[in-house]
C-alpha positions in Angstrom: -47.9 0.7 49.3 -50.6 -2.3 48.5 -46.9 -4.3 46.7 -45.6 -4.2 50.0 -49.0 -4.6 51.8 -50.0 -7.6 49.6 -46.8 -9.5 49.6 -46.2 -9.2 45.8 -42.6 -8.4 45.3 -42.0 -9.4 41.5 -41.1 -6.3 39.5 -42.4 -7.4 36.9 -45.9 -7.8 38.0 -46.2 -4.5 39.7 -45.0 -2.9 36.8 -48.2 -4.5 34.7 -50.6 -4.0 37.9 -49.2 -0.1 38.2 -49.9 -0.1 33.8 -53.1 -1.6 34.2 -54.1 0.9 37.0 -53.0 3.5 35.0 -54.7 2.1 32.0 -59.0 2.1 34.0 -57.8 5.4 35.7 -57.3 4.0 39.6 -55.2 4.4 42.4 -52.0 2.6 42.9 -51.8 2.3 46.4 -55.5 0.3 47.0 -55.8 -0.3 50.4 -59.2 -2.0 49.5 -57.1 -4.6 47.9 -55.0 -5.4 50.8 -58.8 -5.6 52.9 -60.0 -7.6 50.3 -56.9 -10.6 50.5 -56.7 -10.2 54.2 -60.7 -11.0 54.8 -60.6 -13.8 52.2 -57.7 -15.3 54.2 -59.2 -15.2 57.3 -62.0 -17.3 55.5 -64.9 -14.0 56.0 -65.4 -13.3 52.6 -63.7 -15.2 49.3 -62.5 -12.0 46.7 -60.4 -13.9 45.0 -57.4 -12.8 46.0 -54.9 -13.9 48.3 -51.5 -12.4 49.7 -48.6 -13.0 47.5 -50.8 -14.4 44.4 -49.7 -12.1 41.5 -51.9 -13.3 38.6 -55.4 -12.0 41.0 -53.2 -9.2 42.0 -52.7 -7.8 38.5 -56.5 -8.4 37.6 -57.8 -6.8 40.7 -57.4 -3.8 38.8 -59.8 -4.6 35.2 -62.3 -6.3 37.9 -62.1 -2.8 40.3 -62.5 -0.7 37.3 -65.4 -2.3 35.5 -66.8 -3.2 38.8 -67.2 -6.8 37.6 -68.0 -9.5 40.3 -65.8 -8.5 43.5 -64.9 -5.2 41.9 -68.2 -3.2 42.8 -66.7 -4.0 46.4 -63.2 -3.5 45.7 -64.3 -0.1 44.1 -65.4 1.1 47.4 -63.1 3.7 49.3 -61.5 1.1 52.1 -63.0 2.3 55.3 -66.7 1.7 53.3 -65.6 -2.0 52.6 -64.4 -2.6 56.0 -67.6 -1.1 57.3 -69.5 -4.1 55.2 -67.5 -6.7 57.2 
């Protein structure tokens, strides 16, 4: 699971991350997300988003859906975004 994967372990914020992802209509469990915090940690790409940070993490989700900045890549099915780095 992408809470686990992306070192957010507050309830609270991945019960508004799992309403917000059911609010735009995506998947819970976004492996994409994980790719995305792991290559701007490694300095490859900045998305925003680090491990652990659960303010991004709960925004990921409106930015993914409307495909805003980073999202049009975060929207991608994982092994398509990993292919692009």
């Amino acid at each position: 699971m992408c809470d686990a994967e992306c070192r957010v372990g507050d309830v609270e914020v991945l019960v508004k991350f799992n309403a917000a992802c059911d609010e735009w209509g995506l998947d819970t469990i976004p492996a994409v997300l994980a790719l995305a915090m792991d290559l701007t940690e490694r300095g490859i790409e900045d998305f925003g988003v680090r491990f652990g940070q659960a303010d991004a993490y709960v925004t990921a989700s409106e930015v993914t859906a409307t495909r805003s900045g980073v999202g049009d890549e975060l929207a991608l099915p994982w092994h398509e975004a990993a292919h692009r780095h």
